[in-house]
C-alpha positions in Angstrom: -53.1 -12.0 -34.4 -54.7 -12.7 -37.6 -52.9 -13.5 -40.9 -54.4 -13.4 -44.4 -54.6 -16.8 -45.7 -51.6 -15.9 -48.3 -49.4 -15.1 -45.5 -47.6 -18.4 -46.2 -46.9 -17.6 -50.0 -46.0 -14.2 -49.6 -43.2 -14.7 -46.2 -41.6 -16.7 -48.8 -41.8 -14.1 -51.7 -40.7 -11.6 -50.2 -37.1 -11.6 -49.8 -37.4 -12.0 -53.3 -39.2 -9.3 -54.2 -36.7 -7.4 -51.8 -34.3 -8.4 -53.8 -35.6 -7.4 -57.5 -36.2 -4.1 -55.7 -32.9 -3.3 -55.3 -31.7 -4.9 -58.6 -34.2 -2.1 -60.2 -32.2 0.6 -58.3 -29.0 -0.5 -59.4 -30.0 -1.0 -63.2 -31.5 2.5 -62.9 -27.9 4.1 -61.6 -25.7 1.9 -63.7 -28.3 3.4 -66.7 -26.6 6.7 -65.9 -23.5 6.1 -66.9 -21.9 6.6 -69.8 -19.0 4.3 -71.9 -16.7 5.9 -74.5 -14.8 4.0 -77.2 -11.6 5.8 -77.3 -8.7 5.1 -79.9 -5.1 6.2 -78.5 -3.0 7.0 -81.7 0.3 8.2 -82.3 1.7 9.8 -85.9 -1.4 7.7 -86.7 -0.4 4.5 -85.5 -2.9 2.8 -83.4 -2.2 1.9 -80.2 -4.8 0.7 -78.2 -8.4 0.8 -78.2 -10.3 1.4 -75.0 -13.7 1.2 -73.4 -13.8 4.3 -70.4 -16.4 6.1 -68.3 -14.2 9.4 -68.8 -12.4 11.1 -71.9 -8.9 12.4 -71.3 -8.1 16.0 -71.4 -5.4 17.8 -73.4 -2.0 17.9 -72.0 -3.2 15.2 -69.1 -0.3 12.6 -68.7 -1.0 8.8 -69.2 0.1 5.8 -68.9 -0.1 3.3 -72.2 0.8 -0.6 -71.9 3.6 1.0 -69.5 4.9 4.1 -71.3 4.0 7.2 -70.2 2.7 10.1 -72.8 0.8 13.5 -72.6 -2.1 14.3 -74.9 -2.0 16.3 -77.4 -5.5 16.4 -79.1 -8.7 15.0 -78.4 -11.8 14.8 -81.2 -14.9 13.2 -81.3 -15.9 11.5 -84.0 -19.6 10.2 -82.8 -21.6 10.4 -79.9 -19.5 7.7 -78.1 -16.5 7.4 -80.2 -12.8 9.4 -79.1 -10.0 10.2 -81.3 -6.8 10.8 -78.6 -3.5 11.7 -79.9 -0.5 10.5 -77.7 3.2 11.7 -77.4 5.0 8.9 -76.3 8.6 9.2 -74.0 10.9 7.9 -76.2 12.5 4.6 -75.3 16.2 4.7 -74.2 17.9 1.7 -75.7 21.5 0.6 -74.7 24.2 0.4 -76.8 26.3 -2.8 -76.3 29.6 -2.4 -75.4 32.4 -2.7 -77.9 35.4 -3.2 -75.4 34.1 -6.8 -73.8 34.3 -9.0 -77.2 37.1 -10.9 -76.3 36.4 -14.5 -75.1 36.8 -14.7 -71.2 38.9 -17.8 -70.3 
């Protein structure tokens, strides 16, 4: 069978130009996706600032550096720029107890 002279150059090119191929593909799906900067408040307190492919809806439950909340509001303030309010669980703290203050022996 007869080969072009180049046949050399180009059996070792292509797997590379395979593989920018499919790098092209991929940059032109990751392309479609689209971040969102969203700020979690509470009573205006901010509580955590996030980078997400999806915004939260209202009264969706959540999960914040381990407490759980609902949302209450959500606005948009730029294209790609959330404002979520957040209604924490409130923390149950224990009260110490009164009774064991005397010095075990």
């Amino acid at each position: 069978m007869y080969y072009p002279i180049f046949y050399k150059e180009m059996k070792n090119i292509l797997p590379t130009l395979y593989l920018i191929f499919i790098l092209k593909i991929n940059l032109i799906e990751w392309s479609d996706l689209k971040v969102y900067v969203i700020h979690f408040f509470e009573d205006n307190t901010l509580h955590l600032v996030q980078l997400v492919n999806t915004i939260p809806t209202v009264d969706e439950n959540i999960k914040i550096k381990g407490r759980k909340g609902k949302v209450l509001s959500v606005r948009t303030i730029e294209e790609n720029k959330v404002h979520v309010n957040v209604l924490f669980e409130k923390v149950k703290q224990n009260q110490p107890n009164i009774k064991d203050t005397k010095k075990k022996r």
